[in-house]
Structure formats: structure tokens, C-alpha cells
N, C-alpha and C positions, 0 to 999 in steps of 0.2 A: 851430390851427396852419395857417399858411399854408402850401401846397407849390407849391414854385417848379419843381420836376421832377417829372413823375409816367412812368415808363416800362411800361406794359401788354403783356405777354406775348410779349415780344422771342424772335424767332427769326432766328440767323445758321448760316447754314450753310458751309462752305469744304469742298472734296473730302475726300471722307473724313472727317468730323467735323462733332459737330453744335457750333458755340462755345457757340453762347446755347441752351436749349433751354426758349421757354415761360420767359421771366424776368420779373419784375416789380421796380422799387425806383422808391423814390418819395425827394424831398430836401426836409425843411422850411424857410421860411426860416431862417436865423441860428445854423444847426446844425451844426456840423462830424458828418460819415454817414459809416462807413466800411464800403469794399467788400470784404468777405474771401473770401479763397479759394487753395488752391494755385494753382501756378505750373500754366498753361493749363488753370484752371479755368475762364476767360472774361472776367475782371476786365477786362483793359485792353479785348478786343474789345466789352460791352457800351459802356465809357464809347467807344469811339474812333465810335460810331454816336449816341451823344447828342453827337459832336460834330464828327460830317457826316465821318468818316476811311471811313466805311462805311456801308453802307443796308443796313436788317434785310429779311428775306423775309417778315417778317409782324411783325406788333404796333404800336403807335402813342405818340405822344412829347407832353406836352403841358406847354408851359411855361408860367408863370405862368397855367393853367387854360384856356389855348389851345391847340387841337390844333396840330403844329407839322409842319411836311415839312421835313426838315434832309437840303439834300444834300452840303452840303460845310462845311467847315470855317467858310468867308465867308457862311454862313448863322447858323451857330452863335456867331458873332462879335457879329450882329446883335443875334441874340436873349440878349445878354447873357453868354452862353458863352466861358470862356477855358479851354484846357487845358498842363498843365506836365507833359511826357512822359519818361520814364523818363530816355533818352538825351536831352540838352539838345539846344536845336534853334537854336543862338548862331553867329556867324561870330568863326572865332579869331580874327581877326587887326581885328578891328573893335571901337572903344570899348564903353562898357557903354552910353552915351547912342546911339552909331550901330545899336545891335542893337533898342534901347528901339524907336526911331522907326523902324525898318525896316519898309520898305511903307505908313506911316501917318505921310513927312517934314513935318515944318510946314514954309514952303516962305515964301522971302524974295518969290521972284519966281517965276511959270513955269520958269526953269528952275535957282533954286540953292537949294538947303537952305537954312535958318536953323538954323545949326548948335549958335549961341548959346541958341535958345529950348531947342534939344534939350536941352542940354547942363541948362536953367533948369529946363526939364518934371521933367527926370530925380532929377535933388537933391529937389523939391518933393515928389513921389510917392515917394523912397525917406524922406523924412525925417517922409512923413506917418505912415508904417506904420512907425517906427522900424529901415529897413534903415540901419546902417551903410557906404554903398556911393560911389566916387569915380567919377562920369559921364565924368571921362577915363583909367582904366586898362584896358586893355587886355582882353579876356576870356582870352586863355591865360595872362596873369599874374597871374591872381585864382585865389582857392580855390575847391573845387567848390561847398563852403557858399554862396559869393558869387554863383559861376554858376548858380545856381539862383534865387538873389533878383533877380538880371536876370529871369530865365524869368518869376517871377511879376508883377513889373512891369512888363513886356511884355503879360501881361496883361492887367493892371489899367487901362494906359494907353488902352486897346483897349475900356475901359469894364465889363469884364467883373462881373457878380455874381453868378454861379454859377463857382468852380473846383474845375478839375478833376486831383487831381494824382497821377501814378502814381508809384508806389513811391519818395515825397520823400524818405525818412531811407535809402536803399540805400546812397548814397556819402558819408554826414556823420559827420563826430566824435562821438562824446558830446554835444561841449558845441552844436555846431552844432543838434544834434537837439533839445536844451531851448532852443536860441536859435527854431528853426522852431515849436515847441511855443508859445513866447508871440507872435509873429507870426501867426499862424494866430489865436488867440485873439483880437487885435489887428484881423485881416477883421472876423471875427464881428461883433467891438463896432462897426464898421463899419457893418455890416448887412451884409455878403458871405454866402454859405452855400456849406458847400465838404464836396466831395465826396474821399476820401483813398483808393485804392486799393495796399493793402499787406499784408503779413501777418506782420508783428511785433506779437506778441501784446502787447508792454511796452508798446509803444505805442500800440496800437487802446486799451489802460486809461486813459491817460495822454493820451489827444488828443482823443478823441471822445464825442460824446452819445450816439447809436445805429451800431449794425453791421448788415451785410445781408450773409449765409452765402452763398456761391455756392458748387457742390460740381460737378466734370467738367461744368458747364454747365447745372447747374440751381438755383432758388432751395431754400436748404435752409430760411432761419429770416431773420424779422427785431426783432431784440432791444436794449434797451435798455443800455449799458455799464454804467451803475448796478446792475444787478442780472443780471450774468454775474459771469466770471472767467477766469482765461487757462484753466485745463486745462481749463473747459467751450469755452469757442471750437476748442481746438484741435482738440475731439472732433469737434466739427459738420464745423470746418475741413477735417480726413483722414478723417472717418467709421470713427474708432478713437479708442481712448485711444493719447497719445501721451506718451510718459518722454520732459519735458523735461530729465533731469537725466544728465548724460554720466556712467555709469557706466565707470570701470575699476581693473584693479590696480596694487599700487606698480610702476614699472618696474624692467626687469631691465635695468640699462645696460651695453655692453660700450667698446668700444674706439671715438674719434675717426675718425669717419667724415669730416667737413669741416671743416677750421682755416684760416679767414682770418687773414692777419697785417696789419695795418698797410693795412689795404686804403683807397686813395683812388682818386675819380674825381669826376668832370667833370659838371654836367648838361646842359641842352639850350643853355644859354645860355653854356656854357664857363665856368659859376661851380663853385665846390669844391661837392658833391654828397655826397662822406665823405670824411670827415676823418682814418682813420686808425681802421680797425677791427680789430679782433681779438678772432674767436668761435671757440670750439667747438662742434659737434654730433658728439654720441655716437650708436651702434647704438642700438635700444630707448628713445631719446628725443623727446619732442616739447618744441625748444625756442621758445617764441612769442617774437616783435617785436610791440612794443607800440611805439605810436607815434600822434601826429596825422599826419595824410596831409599829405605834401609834407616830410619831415624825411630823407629820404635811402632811404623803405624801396624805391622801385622801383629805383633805382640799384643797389642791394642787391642783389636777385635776378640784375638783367640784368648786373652784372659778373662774377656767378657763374659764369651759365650760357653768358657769352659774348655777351651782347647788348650789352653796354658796355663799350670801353675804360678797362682800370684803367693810372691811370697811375705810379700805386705800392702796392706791395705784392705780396701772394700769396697764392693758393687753391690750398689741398691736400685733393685728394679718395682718402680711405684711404692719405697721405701721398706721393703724388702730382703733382707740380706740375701744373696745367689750365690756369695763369691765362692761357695765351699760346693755348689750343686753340679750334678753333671751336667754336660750338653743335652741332653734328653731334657732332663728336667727344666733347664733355661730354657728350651723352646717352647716346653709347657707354659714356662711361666708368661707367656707372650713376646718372646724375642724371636724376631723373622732374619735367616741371613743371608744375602747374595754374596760367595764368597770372591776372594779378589780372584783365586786359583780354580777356574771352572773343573780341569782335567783332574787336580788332586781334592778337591772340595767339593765340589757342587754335581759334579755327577759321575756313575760309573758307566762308566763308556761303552763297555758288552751289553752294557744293560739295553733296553727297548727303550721310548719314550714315555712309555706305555708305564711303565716300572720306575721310569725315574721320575713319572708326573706326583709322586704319591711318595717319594723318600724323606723321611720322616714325619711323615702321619698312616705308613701304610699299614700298623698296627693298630690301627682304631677304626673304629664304623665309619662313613658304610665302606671303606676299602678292604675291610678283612672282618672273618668269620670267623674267629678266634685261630685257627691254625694255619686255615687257608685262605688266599687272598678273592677276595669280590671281584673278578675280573670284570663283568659288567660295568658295575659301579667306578673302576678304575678307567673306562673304555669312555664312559660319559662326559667324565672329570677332564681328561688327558684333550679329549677332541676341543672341549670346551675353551681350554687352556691354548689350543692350536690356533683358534680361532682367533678368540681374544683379542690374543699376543703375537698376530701374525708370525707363526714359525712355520719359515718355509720346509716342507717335509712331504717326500710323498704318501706317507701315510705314518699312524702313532706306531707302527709295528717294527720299522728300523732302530737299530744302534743307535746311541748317541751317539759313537764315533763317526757315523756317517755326515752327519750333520757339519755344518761350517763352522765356524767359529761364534758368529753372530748369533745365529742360528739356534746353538748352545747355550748361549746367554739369554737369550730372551726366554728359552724354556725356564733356565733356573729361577730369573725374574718374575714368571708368572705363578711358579710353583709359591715361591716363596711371599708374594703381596694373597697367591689366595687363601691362604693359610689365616690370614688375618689376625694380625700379629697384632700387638700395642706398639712397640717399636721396631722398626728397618732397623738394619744395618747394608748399607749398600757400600762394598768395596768394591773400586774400578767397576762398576757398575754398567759402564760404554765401552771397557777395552776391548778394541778390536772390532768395533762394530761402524757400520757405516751411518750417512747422515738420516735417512729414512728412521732406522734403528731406535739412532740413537733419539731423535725427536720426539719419537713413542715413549722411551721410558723414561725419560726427562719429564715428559706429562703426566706420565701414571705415579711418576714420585709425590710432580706438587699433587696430584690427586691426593695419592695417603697421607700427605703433610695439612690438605685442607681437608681430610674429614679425623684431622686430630690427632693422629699417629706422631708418634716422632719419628725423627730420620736423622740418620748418625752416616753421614756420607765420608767414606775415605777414598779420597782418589788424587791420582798423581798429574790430572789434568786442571792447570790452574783455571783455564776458559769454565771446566764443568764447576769449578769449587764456586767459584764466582757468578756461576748466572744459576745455581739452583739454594744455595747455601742464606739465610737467613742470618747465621754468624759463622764465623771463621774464626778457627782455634789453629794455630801454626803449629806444628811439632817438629822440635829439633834434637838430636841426642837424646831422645825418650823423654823429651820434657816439653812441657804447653810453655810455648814463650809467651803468646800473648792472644787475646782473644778480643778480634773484631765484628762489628758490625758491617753487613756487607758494602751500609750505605759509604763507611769510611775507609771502603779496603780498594785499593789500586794493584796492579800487578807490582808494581818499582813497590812499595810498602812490604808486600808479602812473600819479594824476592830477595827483599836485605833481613827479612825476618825468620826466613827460609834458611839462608843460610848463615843463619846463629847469629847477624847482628839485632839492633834493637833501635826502634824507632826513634827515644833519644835521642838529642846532639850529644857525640861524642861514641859512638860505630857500633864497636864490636862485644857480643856480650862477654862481661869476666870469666875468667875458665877459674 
């Protein structure tokens, strides 16, 4: 076997924490390798140093059997290196051909683009690797699925034969995720070799040749996919056995805690966004939204909580009218929210921990003293929250931004259950987090579901809707098609429901 990456005894260091400690992974040609590990285990800091975002303090890099000094990204470029980063790294408001060619324009003259070859390059590369993609739509009016196959032909056009891709299935459908599954397969036959950093177990079986364990920073194992299995990875993965399976009891359901009527709104583009909803959530329920991403569920949450103008209809919270109130005031009135958007919602990322443990209640006792903030009091609250809700941090006095991604999430989660709400609302509530993680707040859910709370769960993970959800409400073009009970809901049911057909004999719903 040919190894086109070999990485020797990587050490990163950042205050307080060792990232890398002593790593080694090596990548054969034509192999999809994948990087596992929880959430600030090290994953993305090792790859972001094989591809010059960072320089190791010790250990050496050598590609195609060549020692290599990688200091920046326009190094890693050279040597064949392209990487596809968690958060897309696109210009909204720019084609899918003007992002392609960005920093590398084919050029009419010295000073004007040939916008046509762009536009020729683009089709040619997407249609070699089977993307289905239009070189003049827009990048905010494409799906995430699509804004991700920009990312990777960006790459690709850039010459790249090693990729590099952090956590690719975090924001994709199902079916997106079997569309990336044969794409990926599709490099290979190529001759590409690509590197996946993720830790969805379904899918390190399902994508990859071999896995390489990284554990709090160091190499644990490196193993063959052919002869693991998920609840051996997962062990290596937390350095536990880990109950993939959401245990709990029948719910005790009481009385309607939120009733939308007829709820419609708007989306960013002033098109109809719902069409005219009407849900209930009961006490002691968790009822999931099933849906492909982009069918009305964010609109959903933000007219709830007041982030959205409804322009018809009503939200009754424990029969209540809210629909007119502000966000402040809905959270008053007992609405808890994990947002789906951690970076643009749930926290500000200069901020400390310390500061964002207390974002909106830090104007109330005991966290503030009418003008100035209790920092004691917020120093208690924050550690306690730490603790808790295992977030790994070396202390509450760093950035959010520091933090991982996981890492991020489970702060907001804990902010937000200790708030002690009447209702959740958990959007994508496990995006991005690993199986450790995710097992934790899966339990602290059915927690707040059995001590009576409701739970309004929107996520794009059909595994999650299904094993924590009580009833399943589908949503499709801003409309509830139907609403099950979990005992009668199969994946084939709430995939032809998903997309717009109806259980019915005879398919597809009337347009």
C-alpha cells in the first residue's frame, strides 16, 4: 500500500491543553480513513496542521514519502491537500461557479474574469464526480447538501488528491448522506484518498476502509472497519461501554402545554414559509418534527419563541396568547430554547463561559445587581453547569470560541434545562456531537419529559426523532402532513411522508 500521508508523533499544544499528544495516522492511497474521536478529542486540530491552519510543536509530516514543512494552507494546496471544514467557507451572496474559482479566476485579460470558462470548469468537475449542481445558483439558495459539493469542488479544482473533510454528514438529510456516501466512493475510483473526520458510528461502517481512535488527545488504536463494530468503536471512542439505546418509560401525559393554530409566516425571502399549522404539545411529552431541512422547521421554532413574524394565526402557551410577545417575554413566560444555530443563536463566542452560562437570565437575581453583574454568583452557577453537563473546558474563564463544537452544545443545553422552563424546545439538539455526548442529553431530555415538561424536538436526525419522540408530526412545505405515534412510525413510513407523499394507497400528496 502506497501512503500518501504519514503524520509522526504530532504534538500541539494551546494554553491549558495538550490537543495532540504524541499522535501518529498515516493515509493509504485510494482509501477513505476515518478520524475518530469525541468532540475535543483533537480530530479537527490534528487534520487543521496537515493542512498548514496550525504548526505542530513537535513531530513531522510526510507526503507522498516526502518530508514536508506545511505552513499554511497555500502550502498544503500545493502538495495536493484540499480540506472541507465543518462550517462552509462559501460567499452567500456569490454563484456556485464564482466561489469555485475564487482566488484561482481563469482570467480573459489582466484585468477581467472569464466568467464563461468559470461557469464551463464548474458543470465539467461537477458532472465528472456525478454532483447534480447549477454553476449559476446562488449559494444561500441551495441546500446545505449542495453547499457542501461547492466546498468539495473547490477543492478538487485546486487539484487536490488527499481530502480532507470535518464532520461532512453533521447538517445532511438521510438521503443526502447516501448521496455523499456514493460520491465519496466515486474520488476513490478516481484515485482521490480522503480523510473523514466524524463520529457517527453508522457511518464510519458504512463509508470507510479503516479508522484511527483518537481519545482526549492521544492515539488509542488503529483498526480495520471490516473487522470492528459500532459498540467496539464507541468503547475505544469514550473509553466506556456506551447504551446506544435510549432507554425510557411510557409517558405520563398531562395537559396542553403549547397549541399553535393555523400558524403562518414569511421566510427570508417574503415566500409563505407555513402554511397553516396546528400542533399540540402536552406536559410529559416529547413530540419530534420530522422533516428534510429547508420545509418550514426553523420558521417553526422562531415564530414560537418570537424570532419571526406570524402573520396569521396563534401560539398558546398553557393557553396563553404569546404570539404578539417578545423573546424576552416568551422565555419568561417558560419557554427553554436550544437553538438549531449554536454560533448565530445560542452563544456569543468572545464571550467567556462564564458570561454565556447566564445569557438571558443575567439580568435577574442572584446573577446581577441591578446594573452590575454578581460575578460570584455567576462563577457558582457556570462551574456547576460544567460539572453537570460534562463540558470539557479548561476552566469557565475561556471563549466560547475555544471550545469544540460538542463542547458548545452541551453548555447551551445545560444553560437552557437549568433555567427550568415548562417547555423545551430542542433544535438539532446532538448536531455535531459525539456518541458519549450525545447519550447524555438524550437522558437529560427523557429526564425533563418525566418530570412533566414538554419537549418540542426538531431535528434532522431520523434515528434521534425515533428513539426519543413520543409522537411524530412530519413537516413538509411548511405543512404537518401527518402526525404519528412513535409505536406506528417506521423509517420507509416517515420517508414517503417526508417527502410529500401520504400513507394512503395511491403516493403522492395533491399539489
Amino acid at each position: 500500500m502506497t501512503k500518501v500521508v504519514e503524520m509522526k508523533n504530532i504534538t500541539k499544544v494551546f494554553p491549558g491543553t495538550i490537543a495532540n499528544d504524541n499522535v501518529d495516522f498515516d493515509l493509504n492511497k485510494g482509501e477513505i480513513h476515518v478520524l475518530l474521536g469525541e468532540n475535543g478529542a483533537g480530530k479537527t486540530t490534528l487534520m487543521n496542521i496537515l493542512y498548514g491552519l496550525y504548526q505542530q510543536e513537535s513531530g513531522e509530516i510526510f507526503i507522498n514519502g516526502s518530508k514536508a514543512d506545511i505552513k499554511n494552507p497555500k502550502d498544503a494546496i500545493k502538495l495536493g491537500i484540499g480540506m472541507v471544514h465543518q462550517h462552509f467557507m462559501l460567499v452567500h451572496n456569490f454563484t456556485v461557479a464564482e466561489n469555485m474559482v475564487l482566488g484561482k479566476e481563469p482570467k480573459k485579460s489582466s484585468t477581467s474574469i472569464d466568467m464563461d470558462r468559470a461557469k464551463k470548469d464548474t458543470k465539467e468537475l461537477a458532472d465528472k464526480y456525478g454532483f447534480n449542481i447549477d454553476p449559476e445558483a446562488i449559494i444561500e439558495d441551495i441546500t446545505v447538501g449542495q453547499q457542501q459539493k461547492v466546498e468539495i469542488l473547490k477543492a478538487l479544482y485546486r487539484g487536490a488528491e488527499i481530502l480532507i473533510l470535518d464532520e461532512p454528514t453533521a447538517v445532511l438529510t438521510p438521503q443526502e448522506i447516501q448521496e455523499l456516501g456514493v460520491i465519496l466512493k466515486n474520488l476513490v475510483r478516481e484515485g482521490k484518498s480522503i480523510i473523514l473526520i466524524t463520529h457517527k458510528l453508522k457511518e464510519v461502517m458504512s463509508m470507510s476502509d479503516r479508522v484511527t481512535i483518537i481519545r482526549r488527545g492521544k492515539y488509542i488504536d488503529n483498526v480495520n472497519t471490516k473487522e470492528t463494530n459500532i459498540d467496539q468503536l464507541a468503547e475505544m471512542m469514550v473509553g466506556r461501554k456506551v447504551n446506544l439505546i435510549v432507554e425510557k418509560n411510557e409517558p405520563k401525559v398531562g395537559d396542553v402545554i403549547l397549541k399553535l393554530e393555523n400558524l403562518k409566516a414569511l421566510d427570508h425571502r417574503e415566500l409563505p414559509a407555513l402554511r397553516g399549522i396546528s400542533l399540540e404539545l402536552k406536559s410529559g411529552e416529547i413530540l419530534g418534527i420530522a422533516g428534510v431541512d429547508g420545509n418550514g422547521q426553523k420558521e417553526l421554532i422562531e415564530s414560537i419563541v418570537g424570532l419571526r413574524k406570524v402573520t396569521e394565526g396563534k401560539v398558546y402557551l398553557k393557553g396563553e396568547d404569546i404570539t404578539e410577545k417578545t423573546t424576552r417575554e416568551i422565555i419568561e413566560a417558560g419557554i427553554g430554547h436550544i437553538p438549531e444555530d449554536r454560533h448565530k443563536r445560542g452563544l456569543v463566542l468572545k464571550y467567556s463561559l462564564l458570561e454565556n452560562s447566564v445569557l438571558g437570565i443575567h439580568y435577574k437575581e442572584p446573577y446581577s445587581k441591578g446594573i452590575i453583574m454578581n460575578y460570584k454568583n455567576i462563577r457558582e452557577h457556570v462551574k456547576k453547569l460544567i460539572k453537570n453537563f460534562d463540558v470539557r473546558t479548561p476552566n469557565e474563564d475561556v471563549a466560547a470560541s475555544a471550545l469544540s463544537g460538542g463542547n458548545q452544545q452541551k453548555l447551551i443545553v445545560a444553560r437552557e434545562i437549568e433555567k427550568d422552563p415548562q417547555m423545551l424546545i430542542a433544535a438539532q439538539p446532538t448536531r455535531g456531537l459525539d456518541v458519549g455526548a450525545i447519550e447524555y442529553i438524550h437522558k437529560r431530555l427523557i429526564q425533563e419529559r418525566d418530570k412533566g415538561r414538554g419537549v418540542l424536538l426538531v431535528s434532522l436526525e431520523l434515528d434521534e426523532v425515533m428513539a426519543l419522540s413520543d409522537r411524530i408530526a412530519v413537516i413538509y412545505d411548511g405543512e404537518i402532513v401527518d402526525i404519528l405515534d412513535v409505536k406506528d412510525a417506521t423509517e420507509q413510513k416517515l420517508g414517503i411522508l417526508m417527502a410529500g407523499g401520504t400513507l394512503e394507497k395511491g403516493g403522492k400528496k395533491n399539489e
